[in-house]
N, CA, C and O atoms as CSV, one atom per row, in Angstrom:
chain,resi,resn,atom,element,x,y,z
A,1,UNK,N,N,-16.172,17.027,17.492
A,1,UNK,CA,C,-14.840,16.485,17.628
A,1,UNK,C,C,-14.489,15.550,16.462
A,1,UNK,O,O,-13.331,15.635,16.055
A,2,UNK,N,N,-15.265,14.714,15.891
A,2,UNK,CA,C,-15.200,13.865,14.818
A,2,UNK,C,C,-14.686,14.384,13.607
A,2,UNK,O,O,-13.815,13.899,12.884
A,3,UNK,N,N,-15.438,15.602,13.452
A,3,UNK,CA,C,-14.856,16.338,12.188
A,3,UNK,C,C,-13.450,16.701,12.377
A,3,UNK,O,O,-12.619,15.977,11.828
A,4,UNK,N,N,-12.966,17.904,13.199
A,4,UNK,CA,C,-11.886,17.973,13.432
A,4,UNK,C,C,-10.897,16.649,13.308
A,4,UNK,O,O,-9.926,16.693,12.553
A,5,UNK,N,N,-11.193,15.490,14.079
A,5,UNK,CA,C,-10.088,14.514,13.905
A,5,UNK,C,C,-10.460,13.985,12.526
A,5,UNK,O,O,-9.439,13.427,12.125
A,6,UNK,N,N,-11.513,13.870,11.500
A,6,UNK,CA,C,-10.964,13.657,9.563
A,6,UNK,C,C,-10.446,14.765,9.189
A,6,UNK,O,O,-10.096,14.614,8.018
A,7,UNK,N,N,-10.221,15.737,9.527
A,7,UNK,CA,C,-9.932,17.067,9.054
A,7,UNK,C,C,-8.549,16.928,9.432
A,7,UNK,O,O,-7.843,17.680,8.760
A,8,UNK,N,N,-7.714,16.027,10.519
A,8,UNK,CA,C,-6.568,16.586,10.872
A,8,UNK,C,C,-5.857,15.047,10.024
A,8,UNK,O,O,-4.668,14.901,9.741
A,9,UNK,N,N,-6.934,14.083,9.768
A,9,UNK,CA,C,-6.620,12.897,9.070
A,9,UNK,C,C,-6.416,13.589,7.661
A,9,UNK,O,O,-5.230,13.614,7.331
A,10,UNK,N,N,-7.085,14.022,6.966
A,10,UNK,CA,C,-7.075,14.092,5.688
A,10,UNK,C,C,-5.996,15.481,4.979
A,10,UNK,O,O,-5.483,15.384,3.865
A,11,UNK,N,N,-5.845,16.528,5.757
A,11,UNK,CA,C,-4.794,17.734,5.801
A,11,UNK,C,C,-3.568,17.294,6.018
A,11,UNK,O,O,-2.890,18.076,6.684
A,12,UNK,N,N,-2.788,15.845,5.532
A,12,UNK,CA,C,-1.807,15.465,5.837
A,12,UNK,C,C,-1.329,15.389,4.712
A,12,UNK,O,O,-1.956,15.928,3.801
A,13,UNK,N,N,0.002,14.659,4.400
A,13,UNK,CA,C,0.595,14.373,3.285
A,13,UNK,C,C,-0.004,13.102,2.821
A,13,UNK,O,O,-0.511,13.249,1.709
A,14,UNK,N,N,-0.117,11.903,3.294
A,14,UNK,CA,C,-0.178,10.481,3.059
A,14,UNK,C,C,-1.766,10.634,2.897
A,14,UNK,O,O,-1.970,11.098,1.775
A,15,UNK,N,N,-2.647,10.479,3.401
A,15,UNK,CA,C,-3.809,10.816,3.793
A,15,UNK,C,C,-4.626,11.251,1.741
A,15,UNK,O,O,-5.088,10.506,0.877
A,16,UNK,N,N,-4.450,12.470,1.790
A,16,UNK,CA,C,-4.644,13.187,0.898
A,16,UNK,C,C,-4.255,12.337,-0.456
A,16,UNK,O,O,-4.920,11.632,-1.215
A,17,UNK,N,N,-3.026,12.684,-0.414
A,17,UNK,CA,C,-1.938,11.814,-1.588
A,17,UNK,C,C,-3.153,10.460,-1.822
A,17,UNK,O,O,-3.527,10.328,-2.987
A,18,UNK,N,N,-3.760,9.481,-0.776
A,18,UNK,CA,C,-4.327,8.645,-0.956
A,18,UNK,C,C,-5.722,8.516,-1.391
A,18,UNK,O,O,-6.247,7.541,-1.928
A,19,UNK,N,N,-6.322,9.812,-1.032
A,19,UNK,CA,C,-7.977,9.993,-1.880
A,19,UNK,C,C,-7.425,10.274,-3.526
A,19,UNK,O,O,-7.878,9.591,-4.444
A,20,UNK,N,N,-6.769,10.968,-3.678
A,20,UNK,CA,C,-6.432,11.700,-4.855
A,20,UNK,C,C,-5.720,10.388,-5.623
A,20,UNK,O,O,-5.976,10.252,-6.820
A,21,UNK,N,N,-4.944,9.538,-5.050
A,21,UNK,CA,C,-4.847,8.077,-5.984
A,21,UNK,C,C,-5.871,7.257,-6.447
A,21,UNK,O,O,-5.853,6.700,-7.544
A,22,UNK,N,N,-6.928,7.160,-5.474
A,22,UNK,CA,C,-7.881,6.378,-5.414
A,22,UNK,C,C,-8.954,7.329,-6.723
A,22,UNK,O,O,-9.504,6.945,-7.755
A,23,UNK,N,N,-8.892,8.398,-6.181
A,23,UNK,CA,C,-9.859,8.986,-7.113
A,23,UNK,C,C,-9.119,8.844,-8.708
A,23,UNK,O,O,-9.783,9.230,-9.670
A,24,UNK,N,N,-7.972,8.378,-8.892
A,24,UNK,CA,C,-7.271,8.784,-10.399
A,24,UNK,C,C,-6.972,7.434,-11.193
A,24,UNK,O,O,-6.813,7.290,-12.405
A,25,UNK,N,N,-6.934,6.331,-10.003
A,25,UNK,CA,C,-6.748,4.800,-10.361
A,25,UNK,C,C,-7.942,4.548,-11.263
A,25,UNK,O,O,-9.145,4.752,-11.101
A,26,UNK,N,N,-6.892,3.800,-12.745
A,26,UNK,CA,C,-7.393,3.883,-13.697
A,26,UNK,C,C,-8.074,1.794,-13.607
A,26,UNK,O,O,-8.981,1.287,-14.267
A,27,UNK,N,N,-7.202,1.154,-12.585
A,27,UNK,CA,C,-7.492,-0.181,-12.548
A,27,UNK,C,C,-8.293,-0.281,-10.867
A,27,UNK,O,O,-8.746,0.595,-10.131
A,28,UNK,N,N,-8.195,-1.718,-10.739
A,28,UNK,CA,C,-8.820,-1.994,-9.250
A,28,UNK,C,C,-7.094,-1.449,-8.168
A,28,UNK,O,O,-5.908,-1.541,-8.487
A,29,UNK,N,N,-7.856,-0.840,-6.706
A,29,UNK,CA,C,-7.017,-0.803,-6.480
A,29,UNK,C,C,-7.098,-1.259,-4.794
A,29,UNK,O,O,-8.041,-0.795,-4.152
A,30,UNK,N,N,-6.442,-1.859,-4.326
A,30,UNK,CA,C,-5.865,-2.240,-3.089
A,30,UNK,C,C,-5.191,-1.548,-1.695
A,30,UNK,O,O,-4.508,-0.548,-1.919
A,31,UNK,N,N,-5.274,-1.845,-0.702
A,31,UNK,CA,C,-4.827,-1.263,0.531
A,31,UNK,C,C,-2.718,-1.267,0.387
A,31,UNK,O,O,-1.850,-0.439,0.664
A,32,UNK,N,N,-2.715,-2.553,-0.135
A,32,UNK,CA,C,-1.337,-3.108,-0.203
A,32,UNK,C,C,-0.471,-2.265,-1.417
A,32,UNK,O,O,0.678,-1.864,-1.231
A,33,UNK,N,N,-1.210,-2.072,-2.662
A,33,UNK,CA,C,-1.196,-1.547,-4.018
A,33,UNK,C,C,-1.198,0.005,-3.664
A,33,UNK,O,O,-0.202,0.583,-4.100
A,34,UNK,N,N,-2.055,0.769,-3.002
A,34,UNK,CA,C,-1.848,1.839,-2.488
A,34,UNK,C,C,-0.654,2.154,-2.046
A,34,UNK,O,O,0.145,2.959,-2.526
A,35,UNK,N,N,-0.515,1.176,-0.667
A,35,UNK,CA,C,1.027,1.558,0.329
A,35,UNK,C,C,1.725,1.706,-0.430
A,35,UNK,O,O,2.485,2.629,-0.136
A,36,UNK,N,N,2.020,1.086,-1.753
A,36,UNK,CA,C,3.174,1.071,-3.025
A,36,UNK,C,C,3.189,2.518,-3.131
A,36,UNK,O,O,4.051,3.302,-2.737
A,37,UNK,N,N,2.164,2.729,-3.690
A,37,UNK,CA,C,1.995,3.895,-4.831
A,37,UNK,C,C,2.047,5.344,-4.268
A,37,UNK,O,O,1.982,6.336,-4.994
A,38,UNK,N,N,2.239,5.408,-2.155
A,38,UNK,CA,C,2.325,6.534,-1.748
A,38,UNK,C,C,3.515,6.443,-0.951
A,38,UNK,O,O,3.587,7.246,-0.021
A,39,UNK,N,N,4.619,5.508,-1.139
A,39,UNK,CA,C,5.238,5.178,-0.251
A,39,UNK,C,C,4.883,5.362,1.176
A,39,UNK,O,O,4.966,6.375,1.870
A,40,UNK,N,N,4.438,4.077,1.491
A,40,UNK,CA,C,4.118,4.342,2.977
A,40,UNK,C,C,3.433,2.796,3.183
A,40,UNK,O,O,2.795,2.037,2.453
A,41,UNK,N,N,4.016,2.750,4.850
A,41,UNK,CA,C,3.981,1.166,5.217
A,41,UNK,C,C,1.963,0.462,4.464
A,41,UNK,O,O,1.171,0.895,3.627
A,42,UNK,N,N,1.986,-0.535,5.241
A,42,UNK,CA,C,0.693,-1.182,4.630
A,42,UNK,C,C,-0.069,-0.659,6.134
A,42,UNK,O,O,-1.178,-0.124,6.144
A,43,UNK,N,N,0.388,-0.808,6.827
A,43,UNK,CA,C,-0.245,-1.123,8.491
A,43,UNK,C,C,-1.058,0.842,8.753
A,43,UNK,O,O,-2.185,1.151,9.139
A,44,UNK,N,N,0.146,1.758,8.331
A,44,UNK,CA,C,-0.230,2.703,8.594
A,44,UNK,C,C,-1.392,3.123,7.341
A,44,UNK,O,O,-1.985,4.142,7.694
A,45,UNK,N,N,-1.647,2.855,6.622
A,45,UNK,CA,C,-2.559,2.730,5.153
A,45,UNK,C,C,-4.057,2.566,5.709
A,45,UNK,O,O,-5.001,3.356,5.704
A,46,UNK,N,N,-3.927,1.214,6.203
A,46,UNK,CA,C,-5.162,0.465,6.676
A,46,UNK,C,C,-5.554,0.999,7.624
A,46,UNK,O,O,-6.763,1.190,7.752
A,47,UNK,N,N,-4.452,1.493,8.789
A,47,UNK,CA,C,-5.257,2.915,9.746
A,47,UNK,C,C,-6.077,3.810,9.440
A,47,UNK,O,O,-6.993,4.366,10.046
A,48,UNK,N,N,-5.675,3.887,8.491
A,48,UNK,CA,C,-5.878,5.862,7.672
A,48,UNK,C,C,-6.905,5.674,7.155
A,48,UNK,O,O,-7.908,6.387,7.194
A,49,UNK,N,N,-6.634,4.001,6.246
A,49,UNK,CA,C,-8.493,4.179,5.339
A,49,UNK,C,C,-9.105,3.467,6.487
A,49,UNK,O,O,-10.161,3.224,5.903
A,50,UNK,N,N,-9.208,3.147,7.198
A,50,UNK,CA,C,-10.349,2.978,8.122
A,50,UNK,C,C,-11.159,3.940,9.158
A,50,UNK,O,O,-12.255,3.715,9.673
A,51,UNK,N,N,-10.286,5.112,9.326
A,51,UNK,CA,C,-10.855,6.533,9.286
A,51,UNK,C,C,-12.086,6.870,8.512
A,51,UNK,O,O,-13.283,6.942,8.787
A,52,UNK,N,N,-11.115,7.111,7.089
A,52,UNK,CA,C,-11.854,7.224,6.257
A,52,UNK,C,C,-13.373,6.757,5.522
A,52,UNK,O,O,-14.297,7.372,4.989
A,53,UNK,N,N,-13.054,5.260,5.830
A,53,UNK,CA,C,-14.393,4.684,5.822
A,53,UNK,C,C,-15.333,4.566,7.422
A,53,UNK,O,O,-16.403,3.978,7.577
A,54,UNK,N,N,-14.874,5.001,8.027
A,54,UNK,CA,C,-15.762,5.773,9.717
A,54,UNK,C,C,-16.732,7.162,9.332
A,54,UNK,O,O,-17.793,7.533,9.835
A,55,UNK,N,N,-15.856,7.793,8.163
A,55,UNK,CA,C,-16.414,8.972,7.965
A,55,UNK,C,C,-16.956,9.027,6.762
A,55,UNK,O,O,-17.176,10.116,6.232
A,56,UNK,N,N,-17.364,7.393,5.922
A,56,UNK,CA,C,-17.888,7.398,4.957
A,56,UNK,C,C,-17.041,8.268,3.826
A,56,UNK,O,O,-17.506,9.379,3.574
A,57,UNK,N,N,-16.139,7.965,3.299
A,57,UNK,CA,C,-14.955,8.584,1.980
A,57,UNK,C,C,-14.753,7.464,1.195
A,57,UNK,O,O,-14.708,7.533,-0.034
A,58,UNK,N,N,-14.596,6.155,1.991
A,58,UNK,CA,C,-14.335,5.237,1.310
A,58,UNK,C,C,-15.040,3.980,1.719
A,58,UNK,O,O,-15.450,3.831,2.870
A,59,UNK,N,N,-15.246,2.691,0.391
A,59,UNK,CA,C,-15.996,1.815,0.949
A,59,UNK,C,C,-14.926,0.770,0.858
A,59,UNK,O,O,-13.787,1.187,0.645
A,60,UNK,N,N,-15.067,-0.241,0.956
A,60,UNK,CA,C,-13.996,-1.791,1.259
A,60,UNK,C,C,-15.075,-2.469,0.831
A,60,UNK,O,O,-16.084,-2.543,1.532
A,61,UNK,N,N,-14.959,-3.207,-0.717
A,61,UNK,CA,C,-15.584,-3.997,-0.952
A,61,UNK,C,C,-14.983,-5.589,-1.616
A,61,UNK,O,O,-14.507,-5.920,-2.701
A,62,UNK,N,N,-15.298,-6.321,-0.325
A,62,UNK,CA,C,-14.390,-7.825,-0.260
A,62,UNK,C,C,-15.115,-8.934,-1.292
A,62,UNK,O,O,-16.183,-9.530,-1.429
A,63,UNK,N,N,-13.785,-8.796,-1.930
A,63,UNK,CA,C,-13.910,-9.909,-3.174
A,63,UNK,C,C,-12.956,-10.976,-2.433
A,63,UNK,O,O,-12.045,-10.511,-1.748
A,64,UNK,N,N,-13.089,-12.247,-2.514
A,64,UNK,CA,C,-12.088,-13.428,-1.569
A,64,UNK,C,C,-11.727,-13.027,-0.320
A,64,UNK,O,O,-12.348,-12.770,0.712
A,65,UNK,N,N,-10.650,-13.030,-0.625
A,65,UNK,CA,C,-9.649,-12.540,0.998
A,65,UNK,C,C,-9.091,-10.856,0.419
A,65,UNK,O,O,-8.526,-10.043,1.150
A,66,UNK,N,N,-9.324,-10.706,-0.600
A,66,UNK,CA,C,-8.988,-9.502,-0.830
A,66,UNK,C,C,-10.115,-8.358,-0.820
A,66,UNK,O,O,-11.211,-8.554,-1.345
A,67,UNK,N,N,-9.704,-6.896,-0.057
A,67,UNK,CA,C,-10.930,-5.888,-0.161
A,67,UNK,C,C,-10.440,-4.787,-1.352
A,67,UNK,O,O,-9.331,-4.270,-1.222
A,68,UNK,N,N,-11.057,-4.534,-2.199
A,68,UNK,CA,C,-11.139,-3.657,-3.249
A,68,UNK,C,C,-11.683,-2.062,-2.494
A,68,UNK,O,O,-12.429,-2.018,-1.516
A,69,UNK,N,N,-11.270,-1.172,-3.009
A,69,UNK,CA,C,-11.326,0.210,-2.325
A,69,UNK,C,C,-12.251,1.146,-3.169
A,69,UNK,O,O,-11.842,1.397,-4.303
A,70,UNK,N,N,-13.013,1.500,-2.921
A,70,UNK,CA,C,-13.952,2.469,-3.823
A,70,UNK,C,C,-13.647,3.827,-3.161
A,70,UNK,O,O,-13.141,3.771,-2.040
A,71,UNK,N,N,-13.879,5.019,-3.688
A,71,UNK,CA,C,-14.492,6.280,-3.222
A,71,UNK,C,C,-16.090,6.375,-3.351
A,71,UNK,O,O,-16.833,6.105,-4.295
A,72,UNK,N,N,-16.316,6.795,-2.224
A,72,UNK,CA,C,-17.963,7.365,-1.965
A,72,UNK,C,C,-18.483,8.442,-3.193
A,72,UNK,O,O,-17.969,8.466,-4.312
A,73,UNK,N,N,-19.142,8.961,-2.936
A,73,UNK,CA,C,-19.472,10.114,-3.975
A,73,UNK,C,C,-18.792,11.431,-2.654
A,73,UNK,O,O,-17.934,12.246,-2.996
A,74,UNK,N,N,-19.217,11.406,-1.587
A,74,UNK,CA,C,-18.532,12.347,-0.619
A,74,UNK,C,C,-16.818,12.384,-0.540
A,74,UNK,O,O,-16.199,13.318,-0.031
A,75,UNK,N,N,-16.188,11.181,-1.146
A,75,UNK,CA,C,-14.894,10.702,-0.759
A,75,UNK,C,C,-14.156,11.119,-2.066
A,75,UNK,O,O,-12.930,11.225,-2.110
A,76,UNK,N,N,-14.908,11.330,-3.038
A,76,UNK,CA,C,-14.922,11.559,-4.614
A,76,UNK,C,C,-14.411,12.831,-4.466
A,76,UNK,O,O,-13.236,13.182,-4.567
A,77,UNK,N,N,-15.755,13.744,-4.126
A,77,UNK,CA,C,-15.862,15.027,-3.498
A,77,UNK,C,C,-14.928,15.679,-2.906
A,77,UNK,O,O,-14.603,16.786,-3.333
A,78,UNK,N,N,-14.282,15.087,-1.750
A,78,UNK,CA,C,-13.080,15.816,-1.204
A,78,UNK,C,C,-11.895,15.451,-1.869
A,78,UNK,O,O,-11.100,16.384,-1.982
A,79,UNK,N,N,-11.526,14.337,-2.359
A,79,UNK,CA,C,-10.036,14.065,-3.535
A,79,UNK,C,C,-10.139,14.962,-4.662
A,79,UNK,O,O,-9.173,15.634,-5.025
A,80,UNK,N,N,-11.541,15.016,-5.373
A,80,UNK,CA,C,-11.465,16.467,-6.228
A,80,UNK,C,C,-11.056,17.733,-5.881
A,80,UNK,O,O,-10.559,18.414,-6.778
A,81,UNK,N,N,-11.184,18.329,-4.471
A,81,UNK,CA,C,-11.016,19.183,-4.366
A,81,UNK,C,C,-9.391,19.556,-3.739
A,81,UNK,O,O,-8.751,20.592,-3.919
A,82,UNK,N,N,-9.008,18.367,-2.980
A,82,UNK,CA,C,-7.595,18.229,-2.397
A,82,UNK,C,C,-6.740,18.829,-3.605
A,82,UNK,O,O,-6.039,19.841,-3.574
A,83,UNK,N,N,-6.948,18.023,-4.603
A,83,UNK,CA,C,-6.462,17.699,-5.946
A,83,UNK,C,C,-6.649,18.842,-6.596
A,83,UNK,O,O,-5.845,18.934,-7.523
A,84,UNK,N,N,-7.408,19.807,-6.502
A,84,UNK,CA,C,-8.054,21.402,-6.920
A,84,UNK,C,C,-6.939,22.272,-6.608
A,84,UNK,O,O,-6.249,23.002,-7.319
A,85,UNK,N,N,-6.931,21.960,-5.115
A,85,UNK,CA,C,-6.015,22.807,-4.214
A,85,UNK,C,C,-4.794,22.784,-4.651
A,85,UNK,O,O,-4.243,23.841,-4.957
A,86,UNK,N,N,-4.119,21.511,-4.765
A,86,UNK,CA,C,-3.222,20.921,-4.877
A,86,UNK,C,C,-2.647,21.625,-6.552
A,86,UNK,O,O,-1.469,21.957,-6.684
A,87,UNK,N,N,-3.289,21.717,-7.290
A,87,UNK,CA,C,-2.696,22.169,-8.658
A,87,UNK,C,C,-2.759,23.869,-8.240
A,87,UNK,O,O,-1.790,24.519,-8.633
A,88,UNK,N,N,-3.552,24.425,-7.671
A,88,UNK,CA,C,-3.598,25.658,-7.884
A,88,UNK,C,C,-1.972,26.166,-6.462
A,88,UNK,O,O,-2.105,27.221,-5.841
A,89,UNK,N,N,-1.006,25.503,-6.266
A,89,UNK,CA,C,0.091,25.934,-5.655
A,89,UNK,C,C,0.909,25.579,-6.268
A,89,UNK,O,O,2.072,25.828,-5.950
């Protein structure tokens, strides 16, 4: 069941759009800095990557009060390929 529900997380518009930023961000990048960059609230963001980091895609690594966003090597893995997909339509 787990799989299915990242599978129905990540086959979305917002979702996707957001590994594939993360994987292309050339600076540090943010939960808040994200919501910018995919249009889409902050609240629903922080839902989504906390999925994501349930299923190990992404890590949250807290500098101050602020958490910095990494991709996994698995989280790497699927934004490459979203992003694969994504050019070949």
């Amino acid at each position: 069941m787990a799989l299915q529900q990242i599978f129905n997380v990540l086959f979305r518009e917002k979702p996707a759009m957001m590994l594939v930023e993360l994987k292309n961000a050339k600076t540090e990048i943010y939960a808040s800095s994200l919501a910018k960059k995919i249009d889409c609230t902050y609240s629903h963001v922080v839902k989504i990557l906390q999925e994501m980091e349930n299923n190990k895609l992404i890590k949250f690594d807290k500098q101050g009060r602020l958490k910095l966003l990494t991709l996994t090597k698995k989280g790497h893995d699927v934004a490459e390929n979203i992003e694969r997909i994504k050019n070949l339509l």
